[in-house]
N, C-alpha and C positions, 0 to 999 in steps of 0.2 A: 395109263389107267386113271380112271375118275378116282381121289380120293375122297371124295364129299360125305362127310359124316352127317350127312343131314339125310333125312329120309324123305323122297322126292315127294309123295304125297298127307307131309302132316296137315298143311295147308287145309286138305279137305275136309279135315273135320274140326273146323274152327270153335272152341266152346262159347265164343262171346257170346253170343244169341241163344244159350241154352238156355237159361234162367228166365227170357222173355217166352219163347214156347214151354218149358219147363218150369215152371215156377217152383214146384213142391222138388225139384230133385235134390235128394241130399246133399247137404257141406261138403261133408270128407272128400264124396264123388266128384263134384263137383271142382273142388280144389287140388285134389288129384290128377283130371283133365287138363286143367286151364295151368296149372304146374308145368306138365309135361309139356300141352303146347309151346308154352314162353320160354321153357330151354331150349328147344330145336328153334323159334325165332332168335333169341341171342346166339344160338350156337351157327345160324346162318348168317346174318351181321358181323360177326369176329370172322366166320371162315372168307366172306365177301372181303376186307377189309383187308386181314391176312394176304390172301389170294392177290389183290391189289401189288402189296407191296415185293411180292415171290417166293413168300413163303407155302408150306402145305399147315395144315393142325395138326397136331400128334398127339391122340390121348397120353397120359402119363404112365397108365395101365402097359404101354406097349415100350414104356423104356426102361432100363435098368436103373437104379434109384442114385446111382453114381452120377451117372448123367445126366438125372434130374436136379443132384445139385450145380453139377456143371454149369446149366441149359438155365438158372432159376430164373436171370434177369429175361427171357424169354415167356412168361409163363404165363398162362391168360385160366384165370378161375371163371366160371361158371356154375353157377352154382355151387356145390359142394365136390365139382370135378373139373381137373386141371388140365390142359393143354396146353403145349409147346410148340413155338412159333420153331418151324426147319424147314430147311432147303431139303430138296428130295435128294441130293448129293453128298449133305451130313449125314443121311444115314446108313445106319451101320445094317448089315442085311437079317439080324435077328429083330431090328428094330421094320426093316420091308415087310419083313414075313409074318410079323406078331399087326400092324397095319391092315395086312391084306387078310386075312384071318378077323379083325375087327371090323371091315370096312362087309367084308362078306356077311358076318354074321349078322350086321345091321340089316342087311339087303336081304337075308334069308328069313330075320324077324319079321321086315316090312313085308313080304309075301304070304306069312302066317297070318298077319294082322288083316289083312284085306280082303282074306278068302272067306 
């Protein structure tokens, strides 16, 4: 299974160039766009790099907080949210199942967003 926490099409809606066709769109808005962009680019940079060396990401959300201290020297913040460098064979199957369940509902969000 793909675990890619990255949603395949953020890409396409790039905010750089808003402010050039859009000059008057508001701050917040604006800031809130170009936000979310730059998390899904670093969170695809960390997963590439990650991926590189064999491990998977594993939001923090999908482990048990025991073995978040366990796992700590592992731990890759973004933003205001944390992920753990693991092997697909460290995990324990509440932590496959809470994964596949977050991987889905990414994938479920990203089909809302586009329709």
């Amino acid at each position: 299974m793909n675990y890619s926490l990255v949603p395949q099409h953020y890409k396409d809606k790039d905010p750089r160039t808003l402010l050039y066709h859009f000059p008057s769109i508001p701050v917040v808005k604006f800031a809130k766009i170009t936000q979310k962009f730059y998390f899904f680019k670093q969170l695809e940079i960390a997963q590439d790099i990650v991926n590189r060396m064999g491990y998977i990401l594993l939001p923090s959300v999908c482990m048990h907080w025991e073995r978040v201290k366990q796992f700590a020297d592992r731990r890759i913040k973004i933003g205001r949210n944390s992920f753990f460098m693991m092997k697909i064979e460290e995990l324990t199957e509440k932590e496959k199942e809470k994964l596949n369940e977050y991987v889905s509902e990414l994938r479920g969000g990203e089909k809302y967003a586009t329709n």
